[in-house]
C-alpha positions in Angstrom: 144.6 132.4 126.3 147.6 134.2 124.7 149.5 130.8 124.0 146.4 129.2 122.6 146.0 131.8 120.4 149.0 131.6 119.5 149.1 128.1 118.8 146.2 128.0 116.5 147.5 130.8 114.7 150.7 128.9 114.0 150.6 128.5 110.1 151.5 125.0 110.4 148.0 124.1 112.2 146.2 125.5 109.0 145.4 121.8 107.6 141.4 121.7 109.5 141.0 125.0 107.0 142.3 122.7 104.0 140.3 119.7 105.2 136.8 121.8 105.3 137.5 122.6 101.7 138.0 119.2 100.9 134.9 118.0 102.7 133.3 120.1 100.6 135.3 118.8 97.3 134.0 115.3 98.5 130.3 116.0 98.9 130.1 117.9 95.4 132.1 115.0 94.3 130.2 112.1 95.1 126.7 113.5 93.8 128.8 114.7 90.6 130.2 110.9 90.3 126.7 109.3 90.1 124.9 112.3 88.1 127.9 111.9 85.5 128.2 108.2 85.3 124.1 107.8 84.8 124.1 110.4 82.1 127.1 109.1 80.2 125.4 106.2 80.3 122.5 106.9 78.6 124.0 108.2 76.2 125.7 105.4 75.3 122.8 103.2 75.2 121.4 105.9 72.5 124.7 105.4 70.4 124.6 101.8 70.7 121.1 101.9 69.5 121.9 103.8 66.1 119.0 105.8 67.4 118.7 109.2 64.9 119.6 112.3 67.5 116.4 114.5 68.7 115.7 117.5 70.9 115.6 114.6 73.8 118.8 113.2 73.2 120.9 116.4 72.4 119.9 117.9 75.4 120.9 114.0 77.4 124.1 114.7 75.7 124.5 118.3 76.7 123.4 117.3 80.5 126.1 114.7 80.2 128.6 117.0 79.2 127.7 119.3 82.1 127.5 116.5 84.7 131.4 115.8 83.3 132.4 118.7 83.7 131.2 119.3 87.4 132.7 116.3 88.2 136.1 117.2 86.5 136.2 119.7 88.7 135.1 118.4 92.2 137.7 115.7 91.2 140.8 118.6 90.9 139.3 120.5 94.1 139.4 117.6 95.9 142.4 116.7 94.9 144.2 120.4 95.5 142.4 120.5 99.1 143.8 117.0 99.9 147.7 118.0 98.5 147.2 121.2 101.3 145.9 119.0 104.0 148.7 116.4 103.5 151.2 119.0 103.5 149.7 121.2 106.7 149.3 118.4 108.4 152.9 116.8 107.7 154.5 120.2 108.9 152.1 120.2 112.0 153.6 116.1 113.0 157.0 117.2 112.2 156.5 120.6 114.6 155.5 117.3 117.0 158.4 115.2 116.9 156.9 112.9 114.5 159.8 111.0 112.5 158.5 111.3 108.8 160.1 108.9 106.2 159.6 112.0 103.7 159.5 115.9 104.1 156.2 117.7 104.6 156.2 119.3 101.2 156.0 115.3 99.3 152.3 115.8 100.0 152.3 118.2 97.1 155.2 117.3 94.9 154.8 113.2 95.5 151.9 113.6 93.0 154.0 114.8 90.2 156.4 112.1 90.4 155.8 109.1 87.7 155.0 106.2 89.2 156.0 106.5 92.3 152.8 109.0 92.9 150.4 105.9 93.7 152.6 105.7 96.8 154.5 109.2 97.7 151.7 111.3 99.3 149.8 108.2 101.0 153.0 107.7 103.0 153.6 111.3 104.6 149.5 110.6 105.5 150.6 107.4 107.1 153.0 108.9 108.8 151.2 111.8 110.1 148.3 109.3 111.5 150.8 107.9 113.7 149.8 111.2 116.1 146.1 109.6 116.2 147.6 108.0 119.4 145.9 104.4 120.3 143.7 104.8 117.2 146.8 105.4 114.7 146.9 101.9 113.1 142.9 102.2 112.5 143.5 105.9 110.7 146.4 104.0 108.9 144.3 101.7 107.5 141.3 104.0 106.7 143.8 106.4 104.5 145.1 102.8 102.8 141.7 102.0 101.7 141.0 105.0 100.8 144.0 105.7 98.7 143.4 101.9 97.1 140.0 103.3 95.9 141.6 106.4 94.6 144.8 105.1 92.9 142.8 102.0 91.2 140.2 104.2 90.0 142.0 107.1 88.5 143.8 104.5 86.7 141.0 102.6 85.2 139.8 106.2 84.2 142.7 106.6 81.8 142.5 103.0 80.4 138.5 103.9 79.7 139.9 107.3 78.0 142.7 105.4 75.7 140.1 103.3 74.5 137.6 106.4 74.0 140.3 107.4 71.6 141.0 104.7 69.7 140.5 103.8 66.3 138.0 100.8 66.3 134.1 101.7 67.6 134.3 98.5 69.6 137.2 99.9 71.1 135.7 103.3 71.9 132.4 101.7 73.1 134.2 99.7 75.8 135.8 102.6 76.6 132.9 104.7 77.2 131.3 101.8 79.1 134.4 101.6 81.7 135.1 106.0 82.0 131.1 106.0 82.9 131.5 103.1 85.5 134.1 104.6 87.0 133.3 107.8 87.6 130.1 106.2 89.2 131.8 104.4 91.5 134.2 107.4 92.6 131.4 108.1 94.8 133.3 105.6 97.0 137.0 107.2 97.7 135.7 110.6 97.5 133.4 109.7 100.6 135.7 107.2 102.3 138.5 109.8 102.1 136.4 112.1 103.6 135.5 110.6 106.7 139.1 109.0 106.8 140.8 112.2 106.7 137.7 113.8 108.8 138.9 111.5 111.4 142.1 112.6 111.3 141.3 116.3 111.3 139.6 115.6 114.4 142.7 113.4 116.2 145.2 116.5 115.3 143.0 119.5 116.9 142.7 117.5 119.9 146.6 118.1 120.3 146.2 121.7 119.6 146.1 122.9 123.5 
């Protein structure tokens, strides 16, 4: 009982804490995604219209606002939650004889790199799948599609934004149109990488005995 304890206790086994948190990031997230992207939504259609604002519409635009906002920061839980869970569970495979093409603490700084971001932390989550045993090349796979989702998407968010900011109102309207649909369809990676990851929770605590 002593070595079990013992074990679990061992700092580098922390990453089912980190993934709870991000379950949580993902759930928040998803709802927030839809909420957001329906409000921002109507609100364009109200620009688009040259409708004169009311009481109505203000407070559409203020619940849009909010819905954003929630969202924003679901989005940079999620995010922080899944930089701790890459990195606890990279030092947990290493502790395991697991050969990783990139140190444990890549989890966290990969996503500050330029470019080479898209791809950086997705790797030391590959690698670390490759403890799920006979069902490592399906968790691979999982994480790549989830990852795809996430990368592609957080991109087209900052091509809606430039355009937001530009100078023409075409521009800006096209822009509005993509950021809303986006953040709608976010509902996909944020679930995907929470039963993904879930998964792999699950396939490292069964190797904590």
């Amino acid at each position: 009982m002593s070595d079990f304890r013992s074990i679990a206790s061992d700092p580098r086994n922390k990453f089912s804490v980190w993934y709870r948190s991000l379950s949580g990031a993902a759930l928040l997230g998803a709802v927030a995604s839809i909420g957001a992207g329906l409000a921002v939504f109507s609100v364009i259609t109200i620009l688009m219209d040259g409708q004169t604002p009311n009481a109505s519409q203000t407070s559409m635009t203020l619940t849009a606002a909010l819905a954003l906002f929630v969202f924003g920061v679901a989005n940079l839980w999620f995010t922080v939650t899944l930089m701790g869970f890459g990195f606890r569970a990279a030092q947990f495979a290493k502790s395991r004889g697991v050969a990783l093409r990139l140190a444990p603490g890549w989890a966290i700084g990969g996503w500050f790199v330029p470019v080479a971001s898209f791809v950086l932390p997705y790797l030391v989550l590959k690698d670390v799948a490759s403890l799920s045993g006979s069902e490592a090349a399906v968790r691979q796979r999982s994480i790549l599609s989830f990852w795809i989702w996430w990368v592609v998407l957080s991109n087209l968010i900052n091509v809606g934004v430039r355009l937001i900011l530009s100078q023409t109102i075409e521009d800006q309207l096209t822009g509005w149109k993509l950021f809303a649909g986006t953040i709608a369809f976010f509902i996909v990676p944020f679930m995907m990488g929470r039963k993904a990851l879930g998964q792999l929770d699950a396939d490292l605590r069964a190797l904590i005995v």
